[in-house]
Biotite code that builds the C-alpha atoms (Angstrom):
import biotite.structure as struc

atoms = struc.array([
    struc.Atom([-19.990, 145.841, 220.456], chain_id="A", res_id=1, res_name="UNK", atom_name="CA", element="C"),
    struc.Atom([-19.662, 149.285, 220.246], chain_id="A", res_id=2, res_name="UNK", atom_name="CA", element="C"),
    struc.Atom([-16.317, 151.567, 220.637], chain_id="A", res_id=3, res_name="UNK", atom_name="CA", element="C"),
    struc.Atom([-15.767, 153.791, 223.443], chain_id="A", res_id=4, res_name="UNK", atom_name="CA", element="C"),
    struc.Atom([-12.533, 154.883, 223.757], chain_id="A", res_id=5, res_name="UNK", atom_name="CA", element="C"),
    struc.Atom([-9.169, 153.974, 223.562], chain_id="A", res_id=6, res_name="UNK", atom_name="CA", element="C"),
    struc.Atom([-7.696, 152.284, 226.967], chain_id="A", res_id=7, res_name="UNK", atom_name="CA", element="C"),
    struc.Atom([-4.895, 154.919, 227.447], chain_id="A", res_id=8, res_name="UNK", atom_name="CA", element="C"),
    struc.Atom([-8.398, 158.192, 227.362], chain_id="A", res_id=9, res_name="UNK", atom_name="CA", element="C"),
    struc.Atom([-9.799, 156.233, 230.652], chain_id="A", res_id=10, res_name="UNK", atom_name="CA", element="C"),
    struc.Atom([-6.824, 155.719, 233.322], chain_id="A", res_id=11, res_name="UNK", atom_name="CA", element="C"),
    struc.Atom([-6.861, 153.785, 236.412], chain_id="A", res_id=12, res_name="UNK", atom_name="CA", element="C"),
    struc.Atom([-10.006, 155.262, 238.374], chain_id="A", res_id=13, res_name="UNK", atom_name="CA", element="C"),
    struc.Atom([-11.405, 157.192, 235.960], chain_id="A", res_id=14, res_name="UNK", atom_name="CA", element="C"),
    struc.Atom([-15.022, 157.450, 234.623], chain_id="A", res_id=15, res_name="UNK", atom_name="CA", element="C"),
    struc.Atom([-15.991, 158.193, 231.006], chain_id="A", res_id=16, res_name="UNK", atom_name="CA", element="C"),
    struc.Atom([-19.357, 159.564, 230.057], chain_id="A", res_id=17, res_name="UNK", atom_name="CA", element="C"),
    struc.Atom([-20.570, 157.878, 226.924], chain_id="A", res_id=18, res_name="UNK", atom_name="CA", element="C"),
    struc.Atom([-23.768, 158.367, 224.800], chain_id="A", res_id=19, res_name="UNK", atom_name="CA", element="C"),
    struc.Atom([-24.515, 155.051, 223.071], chain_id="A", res_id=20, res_name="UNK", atom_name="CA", element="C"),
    struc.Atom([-27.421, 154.586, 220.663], chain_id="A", res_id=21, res_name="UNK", atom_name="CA", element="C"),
    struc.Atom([-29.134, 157.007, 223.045], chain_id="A", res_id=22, res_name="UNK", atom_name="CA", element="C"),
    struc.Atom([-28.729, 154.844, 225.918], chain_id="A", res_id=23, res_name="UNK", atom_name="CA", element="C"),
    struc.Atom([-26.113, 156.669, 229.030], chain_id="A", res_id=24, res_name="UNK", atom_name="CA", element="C"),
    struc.Atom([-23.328, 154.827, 230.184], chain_id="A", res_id=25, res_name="UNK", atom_name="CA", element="C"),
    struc.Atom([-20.648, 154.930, 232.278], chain_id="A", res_id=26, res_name="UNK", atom_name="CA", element="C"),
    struc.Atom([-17.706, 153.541, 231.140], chain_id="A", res_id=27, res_name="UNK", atom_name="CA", element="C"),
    struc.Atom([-14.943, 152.867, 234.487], chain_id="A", res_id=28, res_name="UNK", atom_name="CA", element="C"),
    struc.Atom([-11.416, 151.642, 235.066], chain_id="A", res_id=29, res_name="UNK", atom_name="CA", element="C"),
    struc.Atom([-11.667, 149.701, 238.039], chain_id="A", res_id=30, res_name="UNK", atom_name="CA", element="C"),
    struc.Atom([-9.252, 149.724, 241.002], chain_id="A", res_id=31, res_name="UNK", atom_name="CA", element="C"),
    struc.Atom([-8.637, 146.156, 240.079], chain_id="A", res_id=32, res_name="UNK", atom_name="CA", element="C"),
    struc.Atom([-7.301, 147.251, 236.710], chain_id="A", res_id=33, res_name="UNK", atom_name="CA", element="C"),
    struc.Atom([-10.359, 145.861, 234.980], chain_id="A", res_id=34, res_name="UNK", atom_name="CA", element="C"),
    struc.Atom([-12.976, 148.172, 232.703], chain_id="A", res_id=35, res_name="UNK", atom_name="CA", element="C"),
    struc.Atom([-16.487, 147.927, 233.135], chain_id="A", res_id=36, res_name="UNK", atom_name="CA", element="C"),
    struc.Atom([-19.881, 149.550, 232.313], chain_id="A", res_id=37, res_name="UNK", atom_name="CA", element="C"),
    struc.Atom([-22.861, 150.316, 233.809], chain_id="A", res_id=38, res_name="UNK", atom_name="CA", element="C"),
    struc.Atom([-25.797, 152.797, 233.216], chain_id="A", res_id=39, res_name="UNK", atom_name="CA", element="C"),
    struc.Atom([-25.371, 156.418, 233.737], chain_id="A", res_id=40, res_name="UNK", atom_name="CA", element="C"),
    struc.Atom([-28.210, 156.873, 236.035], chain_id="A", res_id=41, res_name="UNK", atom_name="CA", element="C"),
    struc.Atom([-28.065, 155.992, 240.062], chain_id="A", res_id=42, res_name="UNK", atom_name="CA", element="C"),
    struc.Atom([-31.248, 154.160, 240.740], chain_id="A", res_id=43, res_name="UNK", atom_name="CA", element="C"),
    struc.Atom([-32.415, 156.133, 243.786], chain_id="A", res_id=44, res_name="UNK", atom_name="CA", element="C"),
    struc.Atom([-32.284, 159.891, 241.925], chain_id="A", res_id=45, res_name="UNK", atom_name="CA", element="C"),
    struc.Atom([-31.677, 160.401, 238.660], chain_id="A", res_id=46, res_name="UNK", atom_name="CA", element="C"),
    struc.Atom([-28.422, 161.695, 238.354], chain_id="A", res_id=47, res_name="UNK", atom_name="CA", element="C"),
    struc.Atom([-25.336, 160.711, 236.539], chain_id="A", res_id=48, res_name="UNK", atom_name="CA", element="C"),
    struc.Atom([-23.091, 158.076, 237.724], chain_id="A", res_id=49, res_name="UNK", atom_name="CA", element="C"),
    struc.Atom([-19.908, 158.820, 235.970], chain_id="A", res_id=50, res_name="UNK", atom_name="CA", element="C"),
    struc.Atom([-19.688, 161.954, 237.948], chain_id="A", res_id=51, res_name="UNK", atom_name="CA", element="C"),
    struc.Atom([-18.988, 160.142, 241.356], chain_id="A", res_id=52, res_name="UNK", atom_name="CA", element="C"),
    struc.Atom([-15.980, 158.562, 242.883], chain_id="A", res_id=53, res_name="UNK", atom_name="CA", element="C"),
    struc.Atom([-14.453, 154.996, 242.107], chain_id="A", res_id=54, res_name="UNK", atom_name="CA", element="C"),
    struc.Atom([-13.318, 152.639, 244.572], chain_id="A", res_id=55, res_name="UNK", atom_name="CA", element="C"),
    struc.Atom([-11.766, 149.840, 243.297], chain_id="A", res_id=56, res_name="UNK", atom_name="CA", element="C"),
    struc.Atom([-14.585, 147.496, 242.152], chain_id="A", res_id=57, res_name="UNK", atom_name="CA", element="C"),
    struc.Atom([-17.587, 150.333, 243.553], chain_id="A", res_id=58, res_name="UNK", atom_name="CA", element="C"),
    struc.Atom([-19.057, 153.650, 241.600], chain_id="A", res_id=59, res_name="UNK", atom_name="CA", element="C"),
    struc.Atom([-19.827, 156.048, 244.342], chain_id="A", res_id=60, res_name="UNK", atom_name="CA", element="C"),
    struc.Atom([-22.987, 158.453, 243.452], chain_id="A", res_id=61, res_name="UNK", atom_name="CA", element="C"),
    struc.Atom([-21.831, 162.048, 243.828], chain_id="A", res_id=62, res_name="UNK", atom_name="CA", element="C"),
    struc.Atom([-25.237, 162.956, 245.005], chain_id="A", res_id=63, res_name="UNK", atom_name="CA", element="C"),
    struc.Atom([-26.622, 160.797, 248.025], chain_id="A", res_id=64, res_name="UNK", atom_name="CA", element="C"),
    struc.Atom([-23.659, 158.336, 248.365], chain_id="A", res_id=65, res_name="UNK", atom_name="CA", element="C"),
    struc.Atom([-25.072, 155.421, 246.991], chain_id="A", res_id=66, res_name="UNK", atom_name="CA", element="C"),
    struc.Atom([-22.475, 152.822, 245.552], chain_id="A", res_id=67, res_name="UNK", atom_name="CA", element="C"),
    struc.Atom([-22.524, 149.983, 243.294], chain_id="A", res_id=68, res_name="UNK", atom_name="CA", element="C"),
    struc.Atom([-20.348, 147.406, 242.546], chain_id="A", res_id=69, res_name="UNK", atom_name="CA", element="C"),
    struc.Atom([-18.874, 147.682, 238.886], chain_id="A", res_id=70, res_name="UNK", atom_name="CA", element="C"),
    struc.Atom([-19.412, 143.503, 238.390], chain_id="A", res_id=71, res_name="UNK", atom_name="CA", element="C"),
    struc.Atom([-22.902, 143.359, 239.597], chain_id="A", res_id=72, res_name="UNK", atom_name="CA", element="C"),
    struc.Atom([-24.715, 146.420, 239.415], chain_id="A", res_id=73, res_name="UNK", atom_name="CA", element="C"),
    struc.Atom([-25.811, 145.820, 242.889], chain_id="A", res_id=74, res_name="UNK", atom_name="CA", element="C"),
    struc.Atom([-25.838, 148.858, 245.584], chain_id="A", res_id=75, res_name="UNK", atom_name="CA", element="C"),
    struc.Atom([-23.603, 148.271, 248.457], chain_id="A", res_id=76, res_name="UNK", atom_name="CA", element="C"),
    struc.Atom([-24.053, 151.430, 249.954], chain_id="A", res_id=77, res_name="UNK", atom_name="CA", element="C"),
    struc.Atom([-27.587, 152.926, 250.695], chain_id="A", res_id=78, res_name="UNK", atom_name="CA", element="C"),
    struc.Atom([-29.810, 154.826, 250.147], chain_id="A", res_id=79, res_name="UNK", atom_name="CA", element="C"),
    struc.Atom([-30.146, 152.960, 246.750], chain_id="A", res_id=80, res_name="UNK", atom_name="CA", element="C"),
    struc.Atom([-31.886, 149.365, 246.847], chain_id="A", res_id=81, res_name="UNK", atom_name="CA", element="C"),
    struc.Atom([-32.323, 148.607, 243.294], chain_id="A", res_id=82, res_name="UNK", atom_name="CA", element="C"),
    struc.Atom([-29.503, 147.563, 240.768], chain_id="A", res_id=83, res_name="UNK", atom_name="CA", element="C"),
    struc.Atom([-28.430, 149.319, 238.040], chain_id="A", res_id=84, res_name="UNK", atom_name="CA", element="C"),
    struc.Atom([-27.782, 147.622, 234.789], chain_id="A", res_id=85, res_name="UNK", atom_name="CA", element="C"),
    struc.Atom([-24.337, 146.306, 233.441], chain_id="A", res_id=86, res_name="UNK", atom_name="CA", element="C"),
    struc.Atom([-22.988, 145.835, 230.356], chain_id="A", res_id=87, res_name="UNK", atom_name="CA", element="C"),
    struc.Atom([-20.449, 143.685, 229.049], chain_id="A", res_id=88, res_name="UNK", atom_name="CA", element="C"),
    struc.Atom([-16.933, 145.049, 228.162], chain_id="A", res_id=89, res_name="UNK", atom_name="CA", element="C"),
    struc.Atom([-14.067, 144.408, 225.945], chain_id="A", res_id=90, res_name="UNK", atom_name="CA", element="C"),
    struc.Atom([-10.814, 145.444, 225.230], chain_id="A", res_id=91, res_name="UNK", atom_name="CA", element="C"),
    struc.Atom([-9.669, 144.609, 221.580], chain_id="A", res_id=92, res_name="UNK", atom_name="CA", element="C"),
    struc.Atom([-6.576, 147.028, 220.149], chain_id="A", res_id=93, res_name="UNK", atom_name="CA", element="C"),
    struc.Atom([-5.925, 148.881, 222.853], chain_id="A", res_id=94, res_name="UNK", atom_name="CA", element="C"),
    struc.Atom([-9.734, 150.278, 222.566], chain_id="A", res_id=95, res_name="UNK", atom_name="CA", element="C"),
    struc.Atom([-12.592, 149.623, 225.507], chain_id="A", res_id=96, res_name="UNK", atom_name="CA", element="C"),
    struc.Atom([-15.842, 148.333, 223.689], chain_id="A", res_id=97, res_name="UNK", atom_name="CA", element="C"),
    struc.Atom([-19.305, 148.242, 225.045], chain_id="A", res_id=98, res_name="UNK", atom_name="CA", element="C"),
    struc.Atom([-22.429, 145.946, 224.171], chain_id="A", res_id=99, res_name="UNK", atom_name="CA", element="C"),
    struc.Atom([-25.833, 147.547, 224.946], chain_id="A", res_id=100, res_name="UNK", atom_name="CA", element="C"),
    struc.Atom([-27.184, 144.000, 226.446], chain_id="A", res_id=101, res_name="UNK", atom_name="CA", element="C"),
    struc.Atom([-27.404, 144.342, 230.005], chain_id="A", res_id=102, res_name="UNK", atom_name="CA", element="C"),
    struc.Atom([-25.111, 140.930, 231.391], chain_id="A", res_id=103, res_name="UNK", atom_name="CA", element="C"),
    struc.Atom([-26.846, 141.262, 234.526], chain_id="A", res_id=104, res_name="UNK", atom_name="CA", element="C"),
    struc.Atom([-30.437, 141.292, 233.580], chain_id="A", res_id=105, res_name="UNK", atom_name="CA", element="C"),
    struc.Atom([-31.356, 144.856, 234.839], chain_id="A", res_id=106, res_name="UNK", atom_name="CA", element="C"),
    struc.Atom([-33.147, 146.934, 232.243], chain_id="A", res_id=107, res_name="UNK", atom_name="CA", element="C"),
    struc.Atom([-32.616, 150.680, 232.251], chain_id="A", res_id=108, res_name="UNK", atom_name="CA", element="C"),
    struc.Atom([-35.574, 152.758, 233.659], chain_id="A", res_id=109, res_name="UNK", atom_name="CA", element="C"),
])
């Protein structure tokens, strides 16, 4: 696991940009109060994640509108069809921590 941030630099609907090992992430706190992860790229264009809208448990792309939920990685919004991958999150000391092994299976492209 890898640190982030501290919980109080990412408030409630927020997105974080983070550079890990090379590897773009976005880093979100949730509607539902909960942090997750997910890879900075939307899997219909290539363009950052963390720059779009959060809706409780969804990451909105900025770009075409395509959303994802935050648990899943799975679009619920079109014009994206493929997932994009997740990664597991913890909070320990009041600081958000990120592993770099997707939980849901989905390698980056």
């Amino acid at each position: 696991m890898i640190r982030i941030c501290s919980v109080e630099d990412l408030p409630k609907g927020s997105v974080l940009s983070a550079d890990v090992d090379g590897t773009p992430i976005a880093v979100v706190h949730g509607g539902d109060d909960q942090f997750y992860a997910v890879y900075d790229q939307c899997s219909h264009a290539a363009v950052a994640l963390s720059e779009g809208e959060v809706e409780g448990c969804t990451l909105e792309c900025w770009l075409h509108g395509s959303r994802f939920d935050l648990r899943t990685g799975q679009p619920t919004g079109l014009p994206a069809t493929e997932p994009v991958p997740v990664y597991p999150v913890e909070i320990r000391d009041g600081a958000v921590y990120v592993s770099l092994t997707p939980s849901n299976g989905v390698n980056p492209s």
